[in-house]
N, C-alpha and C positions, 0 to 999 in steps of 0.2 A: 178965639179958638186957636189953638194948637194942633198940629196933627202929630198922630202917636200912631210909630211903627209896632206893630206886634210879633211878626213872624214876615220872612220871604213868605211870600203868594206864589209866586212860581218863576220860574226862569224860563228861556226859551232860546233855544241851540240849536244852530245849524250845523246837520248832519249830511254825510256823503254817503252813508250805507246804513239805512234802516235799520233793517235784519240784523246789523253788528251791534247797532246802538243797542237798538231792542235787549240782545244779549245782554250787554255791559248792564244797562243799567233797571232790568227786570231778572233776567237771569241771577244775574252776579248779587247784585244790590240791593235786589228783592221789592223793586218798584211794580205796579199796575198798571196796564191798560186804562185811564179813564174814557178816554174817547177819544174819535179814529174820527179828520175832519179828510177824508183822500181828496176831496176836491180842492182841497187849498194844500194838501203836501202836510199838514201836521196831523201826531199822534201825539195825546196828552200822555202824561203818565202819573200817577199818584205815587207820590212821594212823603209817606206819613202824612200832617196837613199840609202841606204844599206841592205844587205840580210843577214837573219838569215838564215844557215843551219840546216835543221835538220835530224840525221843521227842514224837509228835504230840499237837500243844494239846488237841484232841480227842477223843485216843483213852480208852479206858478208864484207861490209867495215866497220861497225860496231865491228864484231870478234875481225877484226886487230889489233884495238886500246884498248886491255885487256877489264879490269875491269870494268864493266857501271855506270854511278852514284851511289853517296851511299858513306856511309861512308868508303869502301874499295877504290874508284875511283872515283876522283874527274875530271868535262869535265874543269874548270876556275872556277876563284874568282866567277866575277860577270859580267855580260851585262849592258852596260848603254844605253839607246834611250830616246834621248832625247825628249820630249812631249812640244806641243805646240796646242790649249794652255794647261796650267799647271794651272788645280784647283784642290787643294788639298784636299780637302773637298769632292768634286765630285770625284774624282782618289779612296781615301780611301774608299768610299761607294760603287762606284763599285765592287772594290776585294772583301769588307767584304759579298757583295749581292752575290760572286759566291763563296764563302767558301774559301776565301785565308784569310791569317793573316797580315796583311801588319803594318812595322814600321812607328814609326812616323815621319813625314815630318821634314827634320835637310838642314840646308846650307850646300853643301859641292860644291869642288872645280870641276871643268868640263872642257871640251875643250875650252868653252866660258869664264870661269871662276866660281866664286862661285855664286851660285843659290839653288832654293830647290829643294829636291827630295825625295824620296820615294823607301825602298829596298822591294821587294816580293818576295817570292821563288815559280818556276816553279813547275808542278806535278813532276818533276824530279829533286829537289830542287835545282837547278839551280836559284841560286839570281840574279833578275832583279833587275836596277836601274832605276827609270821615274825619265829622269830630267828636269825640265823646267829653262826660261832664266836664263841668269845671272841679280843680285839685280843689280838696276841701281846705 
């Protein structure tokens, strides 16, 4: 037997202001609500087939895992979702219309292969990756 990855299943982030995340990454992103666990500090989110966690610095499951974002504790590198469609142009203008700083659009390598994207950092500077197809 082999095991064969298919897709991220989901991520899970620890965040220091909900309500910001929420924004960023419902608002802005166009993620859902899948489920709200308040006893343990996390809100799921759907994320096309995959789920963003998101899990307050705070909360009781939150404590566990030390230090909360920031330069002392770091949650990962970066998140990648993939974006379809991918305009770059329209993507950049978004984030700059809600006050992010977003880099500029470079090829880099994907699940699909090499494609463009674009890195943003969350309110909880957590770096997002939007990637769209791979160059044909």
């Amino acid at each position: 037997m082999t095991i064969r990855i298919r897709e991220i299943d989901h991520v899970v982030l620890r965040v220091r202001d909900l309500p910001q995340a929420l924004a960023f990454y419902c608002n802005l992103l166009g993620c859902t609500i899948e489920r709200e666990l308040k006893g343990r500090g996390m809100t799921q989110l759907r994320a096309g087939s995959s789920l963003i966690d998101l899990v307050e610095v705070d909360s009781e499951l939150g404590r566990k895992l030390g230090a909360g974002p920031g330069l002392e504790g770091r949650n990962m590198d970066h998140l990648c979702l993939r974006v379809e469609p991918f305009d770059a142009s329209a993507i950049l203008t978004l984030l700059r219309q809600h006050g992010y700083n977003p880099g500029e659009p470079a090829t880099r390598y994907g699940a699909e292969g090499s494609g463009p994207s674009i890195y943003v950092s969350d309110p909880d500077g957590n770096t997002v990756e939007l990637k769209g197809p791979p160059a044909p």
